[in-house]
N, C-alpha and C positions, 0 to 999 in steps of 0.2 A: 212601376211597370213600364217597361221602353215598347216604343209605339214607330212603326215604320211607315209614315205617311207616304199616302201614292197620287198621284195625281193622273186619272182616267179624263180624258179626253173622247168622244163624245163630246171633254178633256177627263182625263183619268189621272191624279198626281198619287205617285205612291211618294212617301218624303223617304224619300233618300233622295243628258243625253249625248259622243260617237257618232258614228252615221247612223242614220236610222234604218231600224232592222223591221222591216216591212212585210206583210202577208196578204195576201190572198186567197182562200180557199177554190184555189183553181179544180172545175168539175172535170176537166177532160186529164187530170194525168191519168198518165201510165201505170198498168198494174203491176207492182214489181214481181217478174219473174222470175227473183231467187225464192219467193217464200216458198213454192213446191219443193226445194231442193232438200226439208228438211225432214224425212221421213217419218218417225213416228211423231214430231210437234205437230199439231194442229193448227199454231197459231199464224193464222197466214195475216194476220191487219198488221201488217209492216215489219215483221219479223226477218231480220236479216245481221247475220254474222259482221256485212261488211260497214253498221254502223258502229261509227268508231265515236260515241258520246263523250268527251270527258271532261275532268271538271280541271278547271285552268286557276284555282286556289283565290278568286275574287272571293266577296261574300254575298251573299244569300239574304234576305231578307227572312230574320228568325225571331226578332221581336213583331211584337202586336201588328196587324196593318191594317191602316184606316185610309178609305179611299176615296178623296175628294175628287168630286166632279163640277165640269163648267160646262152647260148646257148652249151651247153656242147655237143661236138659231132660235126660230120656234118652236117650242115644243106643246105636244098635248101632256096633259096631265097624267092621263092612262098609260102615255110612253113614258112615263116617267118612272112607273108605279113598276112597269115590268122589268127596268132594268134596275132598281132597288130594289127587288124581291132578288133578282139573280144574284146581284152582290151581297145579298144578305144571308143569303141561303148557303152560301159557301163554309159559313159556318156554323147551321143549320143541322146538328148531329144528329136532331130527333126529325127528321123530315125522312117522310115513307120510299123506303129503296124501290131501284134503286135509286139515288139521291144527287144531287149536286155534292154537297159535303160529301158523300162518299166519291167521288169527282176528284176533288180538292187534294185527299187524302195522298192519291198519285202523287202529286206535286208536293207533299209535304214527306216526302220520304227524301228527297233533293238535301241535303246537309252543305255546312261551310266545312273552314281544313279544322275548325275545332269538333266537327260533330256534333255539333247544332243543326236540328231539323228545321224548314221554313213554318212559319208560325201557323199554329190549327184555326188564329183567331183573324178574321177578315170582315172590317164593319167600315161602314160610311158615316162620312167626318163629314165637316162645314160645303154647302154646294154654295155655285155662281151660276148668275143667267146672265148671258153676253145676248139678249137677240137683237141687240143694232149691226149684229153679225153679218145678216140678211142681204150681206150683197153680193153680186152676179159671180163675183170670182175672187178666191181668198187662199192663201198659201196655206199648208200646213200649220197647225200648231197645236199649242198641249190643250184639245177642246175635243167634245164631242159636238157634231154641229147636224146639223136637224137635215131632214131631204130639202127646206126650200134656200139652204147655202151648195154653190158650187166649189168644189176645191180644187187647187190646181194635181196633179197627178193621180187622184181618186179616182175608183174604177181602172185606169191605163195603166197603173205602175199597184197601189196599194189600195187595199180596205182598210185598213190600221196599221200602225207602228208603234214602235214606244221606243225610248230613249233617258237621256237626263239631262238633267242642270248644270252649267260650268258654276263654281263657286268664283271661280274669276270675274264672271258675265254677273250675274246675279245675285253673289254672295251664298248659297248652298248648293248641294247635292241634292237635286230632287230627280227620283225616277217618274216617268210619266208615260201614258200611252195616248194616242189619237184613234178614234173610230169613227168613223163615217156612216151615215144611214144613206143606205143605198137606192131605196124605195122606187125615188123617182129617174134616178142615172143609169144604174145597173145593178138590177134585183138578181138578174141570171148570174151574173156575176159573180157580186157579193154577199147574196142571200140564197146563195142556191144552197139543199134546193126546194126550198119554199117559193123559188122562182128557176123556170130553166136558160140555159141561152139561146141566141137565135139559131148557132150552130150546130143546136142539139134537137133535131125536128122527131117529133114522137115521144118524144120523152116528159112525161107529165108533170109537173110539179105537187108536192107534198102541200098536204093542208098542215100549217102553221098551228099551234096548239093555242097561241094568244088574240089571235087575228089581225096580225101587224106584220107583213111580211118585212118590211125594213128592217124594221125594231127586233126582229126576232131572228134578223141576217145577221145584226149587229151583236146577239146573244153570243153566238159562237165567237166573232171576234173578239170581243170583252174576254172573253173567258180565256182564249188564245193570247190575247194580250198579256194578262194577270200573270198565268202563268209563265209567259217568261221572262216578263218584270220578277214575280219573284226568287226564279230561279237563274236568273243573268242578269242581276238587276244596273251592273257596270261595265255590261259586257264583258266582262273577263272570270265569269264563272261557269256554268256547263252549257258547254255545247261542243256540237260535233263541226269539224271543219278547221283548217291552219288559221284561215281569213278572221283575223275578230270584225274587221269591218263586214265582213258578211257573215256572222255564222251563221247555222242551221242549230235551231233549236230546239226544244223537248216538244213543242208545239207543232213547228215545222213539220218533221217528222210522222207526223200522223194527221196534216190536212186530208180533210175530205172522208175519215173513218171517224164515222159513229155508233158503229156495233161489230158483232162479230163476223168473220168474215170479206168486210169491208175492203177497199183496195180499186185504183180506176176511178171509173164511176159510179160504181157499187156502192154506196153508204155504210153496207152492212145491214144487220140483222134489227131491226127498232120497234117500236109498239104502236099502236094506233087507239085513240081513248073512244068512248062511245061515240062521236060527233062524228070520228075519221081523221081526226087530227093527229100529228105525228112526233112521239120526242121520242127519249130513251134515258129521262133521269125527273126526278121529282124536287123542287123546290120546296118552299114552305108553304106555298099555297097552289103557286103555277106549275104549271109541266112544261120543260123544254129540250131543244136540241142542241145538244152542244158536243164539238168534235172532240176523240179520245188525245191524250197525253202521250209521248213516250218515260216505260218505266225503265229505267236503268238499272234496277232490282231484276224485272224479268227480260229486258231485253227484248221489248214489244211493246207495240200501241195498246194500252187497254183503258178501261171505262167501267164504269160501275154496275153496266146493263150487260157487262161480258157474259157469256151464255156458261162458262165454267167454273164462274165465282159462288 
C-alpha cells in the first residue's frame, strides 16, 4: 500500500514547496453579491458562476496520507490531544454526523488526470518537539510553533501556508504546511471567531467547544491547509486563477463560511452544545469548527452541517 506523507507544520509534512500560498480567514470580507443573482438556487455560501476552478493536470495526493508533525515551541499536552483527534478524525467514518470525515469526503471527490480520487485514509505518522524554538523572532518554516514563538509575517501577511520540498535543496518532494497559534498575537485575527478584532466593536466572540481559543483558531487552519495540500499538492493541480504562484484555492474560496447561509461576516448557520459552545461538525470524541471547502461537483461552498444534505 503507497502512503503519501505530509509534513503539518504547527509543522505539518505531507511526503510528497513555489511560493507559498498563504491564508488567512479574514472576518471582514465582503458578501459576495452575485449569490442573489441565481433565482431559484438557494445556495448563497459562495455560490457563483464566475468561479472558474480548474484542474491544471498536477497530481493529487491519492495514495494513503500520513501526517507528520513538528511541534515547534511549547506545547501543553491537552493542545496536543485536540489537534490529533482532528487529524485523526478525518478519517473517522463512524464519528456522529455531522462529522469531520463527512468534511473530508468534499475534498476527496478532487481526482488526478487518471481519475484517482484523493485518499479517504488520513493518519499521523512519526512527530518532533523543536522547543528550543522559543525565541523572540523566527522566519517561517515546515513547523507548527506554539503562542510563546513570534514569527516573522504571522498575523500581518499569513495564519498558515503550505508549500514543498525542492529535491535539489533537500533531496525529495515533500508537501508541508505551517500554522501558527495565534492565542497570544492575534486571536481576532486568526482565531476568529472564537475571538473578534479590535475593528469589529459589538461583535461578541463564539465560545470555543475545546476551551483553547488558539488551538481551536488553528483547527480551521489545519484543515484549510490539508485540504489544499491534498488537493494542489505541487501547485499545479486545482485551482482557480492564471497565477500559479498565487492561486486561489478549493479552501480559499470559501474562508470564513461554516454553515448555511454564510458569506461576509456571517458564519452561517452552526450548533451550540449544552455548555454554549460552538462547532458545526463532530470528531471522534471532540466537536469543532471548521470552515466549508469549495465542491466542484456542486459549484459551492459546502460542509457536512449543510442544512439541505
Amino acid at each position: 500500500m503507497r502512503r503519501s506523507p505530509v509534513l503539518l507544520s504547527l509543522l505539518i509534512l505531507l511526503t510528497f514547496a513555489i511560493s507559498a500560498v498563504s491564508w488567512r480567514p479574514w472576518p471582514h470580507l465582503r458578501a459576495n453579491t452575485t449569490d442573489l443573482a441565481f433565482g431559484d438556487n438557494k445556495k448563497f455560501e459562495g455560490s457563483s458562476e464566475f468561479v472558474h476552478l480548474k484542474y491544471h493536470m498536477g497530481p493529487v495526493l491519492t495514495a494513503d496520507i500520513t501526517v507528520h508533525t513538528i511541534w515547534y515551541g511549547t506545547w501543553q499536552r491537552r493542545q496536543k490531544k485536540i489537534i490529533r483527534e482532528f487529524i485523526n478524525s478525518l478519517s473517522a467514518a463512524d464519528s456522529k454526523p455531522p462529522s469531520v470525515a463527512g468534511w473530508w469526503k468534499t475534498v476527496q471527490l478532487y481526482t488526478d488526470q487518471t481519475g484517482h480520487n484523493i485518499s479517504r485514509s488520513v493518519k499521523l505518522g512519526a512527530e518532533k518537539n523543536d522547543r528550543t524554538a522559543s525565541t523572540p523572532t523566527a522566519k517561517p518554516s515546515p513547523a507548527s510553533p506554539s503562542n510563546d514563538v513570534t514569527v516573522q509575517d504571522f498575523c500581518g501577511q499569513v495564519c498558515g501556508f503550505h508549500y514543498f520540498t525542492f529535491p535539489s535543496i533537500v533531496g525529495y518532494t515533500l508537501p508541508y504546511a505551517w500554522v501558527g497559534n495565534s492565542a497570544k498575537q492575534c486571536p481576532g485575527i486568526c482565531a476568529y471567531p472564537f475571538a473578534v478584532p479590535d475593528y469589529m466593536p459589538g461583535l461578541k466572540p463564539l465560545k470555543s467547544p475545546n476551551g483553547d481559543v488558539g488551538v481551536e483558531g488553528m483547527i480551521s487552519v489545519i484543515a484549510h491547509e490539508i485540504a489544499e495540500l491534498a488537493s494542489n499538492p505541487l501547485v499545479n493541480a486545482w485551482y482557480a486563477g492564471q497565477d500559479p504562484t498565487a492561486p486561489v484555492e478549493i479552501a480559499d474560496l470559501c474562508e470564513g463560511i461554516y454553515g448555511t447561509g454564510g458569506g461576509g461576516s456571517y458564519t452561517g448557520q452552526l450548533m451550540d452544545d449544552r455548555d454554549g459552545a460552538t462547532y458545526n461538525m463532530n470528531g471522534i470524541r471532540r466537536r469543532f469548527l471548521v470552515q466549508w471547502v469549495w465542491s466542484h461537483v456542486l459549484s459551492y461552498c459546502t460542509g457536512p452541517n449543510a442544512l439541505d444534505q
